[in-house]
N, C-alpha and C positions, 0 to 999 in steps of 0.2 A: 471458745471455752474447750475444754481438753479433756480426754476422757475420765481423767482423776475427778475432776471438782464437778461432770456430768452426774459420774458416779456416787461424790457426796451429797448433794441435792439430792439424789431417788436413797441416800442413806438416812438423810432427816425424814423423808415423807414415811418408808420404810418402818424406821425404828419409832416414832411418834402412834403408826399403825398397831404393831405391835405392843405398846401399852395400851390403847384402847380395849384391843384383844384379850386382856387379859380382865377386861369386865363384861367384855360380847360372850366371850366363848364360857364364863363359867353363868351365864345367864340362860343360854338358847343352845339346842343341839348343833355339835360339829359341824354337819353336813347341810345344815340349812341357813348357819354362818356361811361356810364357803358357797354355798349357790346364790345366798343374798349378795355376797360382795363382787361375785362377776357378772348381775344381773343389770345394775341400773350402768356401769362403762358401757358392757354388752349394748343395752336397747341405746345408748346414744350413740354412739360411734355406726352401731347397724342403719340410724338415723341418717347421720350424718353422707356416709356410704350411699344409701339411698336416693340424698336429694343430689349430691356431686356425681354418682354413678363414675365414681371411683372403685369398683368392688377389689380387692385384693387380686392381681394378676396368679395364673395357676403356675406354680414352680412345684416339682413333685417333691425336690428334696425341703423346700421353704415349709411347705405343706403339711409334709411329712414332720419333718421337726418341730413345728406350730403343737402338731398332735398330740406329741409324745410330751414335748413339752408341757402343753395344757392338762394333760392328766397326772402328772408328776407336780404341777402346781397344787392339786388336791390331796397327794398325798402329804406332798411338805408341810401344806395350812395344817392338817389332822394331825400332826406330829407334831409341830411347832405348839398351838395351841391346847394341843396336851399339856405342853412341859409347862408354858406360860399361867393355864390356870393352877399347875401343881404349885408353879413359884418357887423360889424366887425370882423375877425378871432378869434380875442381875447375873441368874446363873445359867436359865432358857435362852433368852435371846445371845450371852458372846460364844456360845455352846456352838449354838447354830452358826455363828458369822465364823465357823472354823472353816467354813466352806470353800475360805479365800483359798487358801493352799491349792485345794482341790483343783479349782478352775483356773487359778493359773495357770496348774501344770497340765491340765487339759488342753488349753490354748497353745503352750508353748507345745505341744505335741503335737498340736495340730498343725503347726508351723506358722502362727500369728505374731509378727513381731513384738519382740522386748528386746528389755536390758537389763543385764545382770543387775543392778541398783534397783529393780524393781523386785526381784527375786528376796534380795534381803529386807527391803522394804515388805512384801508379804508376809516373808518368816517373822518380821518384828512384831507385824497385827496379828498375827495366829499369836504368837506367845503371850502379848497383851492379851485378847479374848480368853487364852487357854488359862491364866492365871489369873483374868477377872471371874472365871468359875469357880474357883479354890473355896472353899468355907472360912469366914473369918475365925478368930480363937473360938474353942470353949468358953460357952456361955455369951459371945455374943452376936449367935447366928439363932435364928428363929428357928431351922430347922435339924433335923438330925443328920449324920451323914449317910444313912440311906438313901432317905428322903431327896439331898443334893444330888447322889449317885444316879437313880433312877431318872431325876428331871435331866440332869446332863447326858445320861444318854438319849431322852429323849429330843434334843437339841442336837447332839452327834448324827441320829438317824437324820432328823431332817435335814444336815448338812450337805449329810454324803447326797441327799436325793436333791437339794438345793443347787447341789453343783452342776451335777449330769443337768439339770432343769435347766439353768441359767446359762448353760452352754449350748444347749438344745437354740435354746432362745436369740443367744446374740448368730446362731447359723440362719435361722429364720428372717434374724433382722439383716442382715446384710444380704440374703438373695431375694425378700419381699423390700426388706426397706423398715424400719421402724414402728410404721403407723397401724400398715397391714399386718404386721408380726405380732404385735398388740394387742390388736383386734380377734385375730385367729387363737392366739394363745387363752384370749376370755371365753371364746365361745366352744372351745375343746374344754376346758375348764371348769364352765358351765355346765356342759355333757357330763363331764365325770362325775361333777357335784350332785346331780341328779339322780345320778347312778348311786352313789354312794347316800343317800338321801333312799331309794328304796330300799335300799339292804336296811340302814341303821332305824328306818319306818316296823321291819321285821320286829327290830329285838324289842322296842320299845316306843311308845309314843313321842310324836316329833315335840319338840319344846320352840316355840316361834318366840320373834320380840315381843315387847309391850311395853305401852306409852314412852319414855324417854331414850329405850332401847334401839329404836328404832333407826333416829337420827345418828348413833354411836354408830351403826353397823352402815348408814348409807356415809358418814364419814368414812371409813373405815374400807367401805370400797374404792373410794375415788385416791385416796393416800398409797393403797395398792397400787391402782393401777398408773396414777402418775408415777410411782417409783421403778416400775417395771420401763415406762414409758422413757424416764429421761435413762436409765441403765443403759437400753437399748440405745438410744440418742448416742450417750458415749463411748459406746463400742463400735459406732462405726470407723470408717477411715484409720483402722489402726490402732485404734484404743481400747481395745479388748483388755488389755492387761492392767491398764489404768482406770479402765470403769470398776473389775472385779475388786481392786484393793479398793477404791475410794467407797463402793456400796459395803463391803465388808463393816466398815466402822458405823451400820446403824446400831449394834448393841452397844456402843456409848450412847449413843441418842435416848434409846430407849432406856438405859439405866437412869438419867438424868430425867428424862419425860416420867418413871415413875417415883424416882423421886419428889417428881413435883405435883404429882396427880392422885398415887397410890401410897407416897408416904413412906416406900421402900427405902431402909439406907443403904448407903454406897460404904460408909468407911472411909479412911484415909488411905487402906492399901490398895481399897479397888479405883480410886480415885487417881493413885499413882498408876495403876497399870491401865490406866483409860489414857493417862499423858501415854505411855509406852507406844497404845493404840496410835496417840495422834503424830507421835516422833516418827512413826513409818508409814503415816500417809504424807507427811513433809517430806520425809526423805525422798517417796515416789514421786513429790512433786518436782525435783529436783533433774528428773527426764526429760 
């Protein structure tokens, strides 16, 4: 399997993640979401590690990018799940999947091989994403366009940090390996979530699950962290370029996942610019 359709898998797990989100994060504080959702991967894979005494080999750059990575994972969830509880899904999450651009040309900078058919392929998802944010007509958007302005940029900010992350990430994954990169990325993760957890303890009293919440948010961790997992997966051996387009397309998932969950509508325009979406991860697949 190739790094496109790796990438679309950790897009389903992903964007299905993300409409959860948008019932965790406006129930329980920020930062005690992000520390529940790298808590229960964290203690099994440390399990796991333990019994195999496999522990992650030391690479300083692997290590080092695990790091940075991991703490830019905390600020993306706080951004992301900002815009998600403001709503609309349909306009938070293709906000953020602009990220594709980003890390492609990160990659190709970096000197990862492509092909120019992937390049247009990109641009076709960024413009799908960019124009599934658009506000439907007057009168039939639930929100104002303030309201859209300020969640899209909250989706923008965590792009831009989404990219540098998930580039951070696939460096890790290729000089650790996938599993170890995974691993390191939740427990740097964890650390920041913690940290960020005493500060937001400061302004205000922490808000924890209860009763049915609970199980949302230990889903919720394991859809993360399989989506980071099989990402990683398809950016090895060369497929960096095709993992970033195919994960990009989780804000279709997720537009559809709350349609079906949260009852959010799609529209026939944003319906057509999801096909747009899906036209240029065809097209990538096409490599």
């Amino acid at each position: 399997m190739n790094g496109l359709l790796w990438g679309l898998c950790g897009a389903t797990l992903i964007g299905v993640s993300d409409c959860v989100a948008r019932v965790t994060a406006s129930r329980i504080s920020l930062s005690v979401l992000i520390a529940l959702i790298m808590v229960p991967p964290f203690a099994v894979m440390t399990t796991w590690f333990a019994a195999s005494g496999g522990w992650p080999a030391w690479n300083t750059w692997g290590w080092g990018a695990s790091a940075v990575s991991g703490f830019l994972n905390v600020a993306v969830l706080a951004l992301l799940f900002r815009a998600l509880v403001r709503g609309p899904v349909t306009v938070a999450s293709p906000a953020t999947s602009s990220f594709t651009v980003m890390l492609v040309g990160l990659n190709v900078l970096a000197g990862h091989p492509y092909h120019w058919l992937q390049g247009v392929a990109a641009l076709t998802v960024f413009t799908g994403v960019a124009m599934l944010a658009r506000p439907d007509r007057p009168g039939k958007e639930r929100y104002d366009r303030h309201w859209l302005r300020v969640t899209a940029l909250l989706g923008l900010g965590a792009a831009v940090t989404v990219a540098v992350r998930m580039f951070l990430a696939q460096e890790a994954g290729t000089a650790l390996g996938p599993v170890p990169a995974v691993y390191l990325n939740r427990a740097f993760a964890l650390a920041g979530a913690l940290g960020f957890m005493a500060l937001e303890r400061r302004r205000s009293p922490l808000a924890w699950p209860r009763g049915t919440t609970w199980s949302l948010v230990l889903v919720q961790a394991f859809l993360e962290t399989g989506a980071l997992g099989l990402f990683l997966t398809g950016s090895a051996g060369g497929g960096r370029v095709g993992a970033a387009i195919g994960f990009s397309c989780f804000a279709a998932v997720t537009a559809v996942a709350a349609r079906i969950w949260l009852g959010d509508r799609i529209g026939v325009r944003r319906m057509l610019w999801m096909a747009v979406v899906a036209a240029g991860v065809a097209m990538a697949s096409l490599v």
